[in-house]
C-alpha positions in Angstrom: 80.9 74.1 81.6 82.6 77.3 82.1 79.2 79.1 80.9 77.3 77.3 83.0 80.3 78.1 86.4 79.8 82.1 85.4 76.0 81.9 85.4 75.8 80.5 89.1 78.7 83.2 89.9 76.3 85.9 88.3 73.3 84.5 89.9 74.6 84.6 93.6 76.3 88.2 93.0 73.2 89.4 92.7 71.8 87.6 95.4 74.1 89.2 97.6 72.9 93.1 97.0 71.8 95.4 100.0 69.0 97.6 98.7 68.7 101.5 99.8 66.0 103.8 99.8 66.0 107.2 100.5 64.4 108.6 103.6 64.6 112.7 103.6 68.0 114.3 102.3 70.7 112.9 104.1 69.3 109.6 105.4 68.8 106.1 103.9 67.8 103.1 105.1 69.6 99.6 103.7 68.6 96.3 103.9 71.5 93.8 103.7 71.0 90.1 102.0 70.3 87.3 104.3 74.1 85.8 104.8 75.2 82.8 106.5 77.3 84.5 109.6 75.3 88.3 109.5 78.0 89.7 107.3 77.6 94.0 107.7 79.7 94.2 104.0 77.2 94.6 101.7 75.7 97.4 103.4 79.2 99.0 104.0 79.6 98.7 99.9 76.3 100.7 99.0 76.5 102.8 101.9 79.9 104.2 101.0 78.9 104.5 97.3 75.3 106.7 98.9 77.5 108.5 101.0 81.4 108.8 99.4 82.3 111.6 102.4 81.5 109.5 105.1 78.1 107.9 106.8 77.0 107.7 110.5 75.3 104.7 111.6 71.9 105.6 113.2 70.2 102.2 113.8 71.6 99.0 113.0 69.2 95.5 113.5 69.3 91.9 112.9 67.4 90.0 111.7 67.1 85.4 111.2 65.5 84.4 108.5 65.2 80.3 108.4 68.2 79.0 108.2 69.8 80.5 104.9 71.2 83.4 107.4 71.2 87.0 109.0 69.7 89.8 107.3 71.1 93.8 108.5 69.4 96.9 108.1 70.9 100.1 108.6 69.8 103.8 108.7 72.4 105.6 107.8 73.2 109.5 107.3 75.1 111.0 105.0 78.1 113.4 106.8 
């Protein structure tokens, strides 16, 4: 039972990863999972790990997908 309770855990930790990809230098854009309430923190997480002296949001949109939530994507650049 316990296996089985950290294999969903596992499962929907993955789920929840924003992806980033590298536009020229400085700038990236991420694209947040789709979350129930349009939650910004997964982007916050990888973009503070891409960037660890600070970021500057340049475009932020949202986006509904069905009903499983709100999915974010940011361009960010690095400071």
């Amino acid at each position: 039972m316990h296996r089985l309770l950290l294999l969903v855990v596992l499962a929907v930790t993955a789920c929840s990863q924003a992806t980033a990809t590298r536009v020229d230098n400085r700038t990236f854009r991420i694209e947040g999972p789709s979350i129930a309430g349009g939650s910004d923190v997964p982007n916050r997480r990888l973009a503070e790990r891409a960037c660890p002296k600070g970021f500057r949001i340049l475009d932020e949109s949202r986006h509904k997908e069905d009903l499983d939530g709100v999915t974010t994507t940011w361009t960010i650049r690095c400071l």
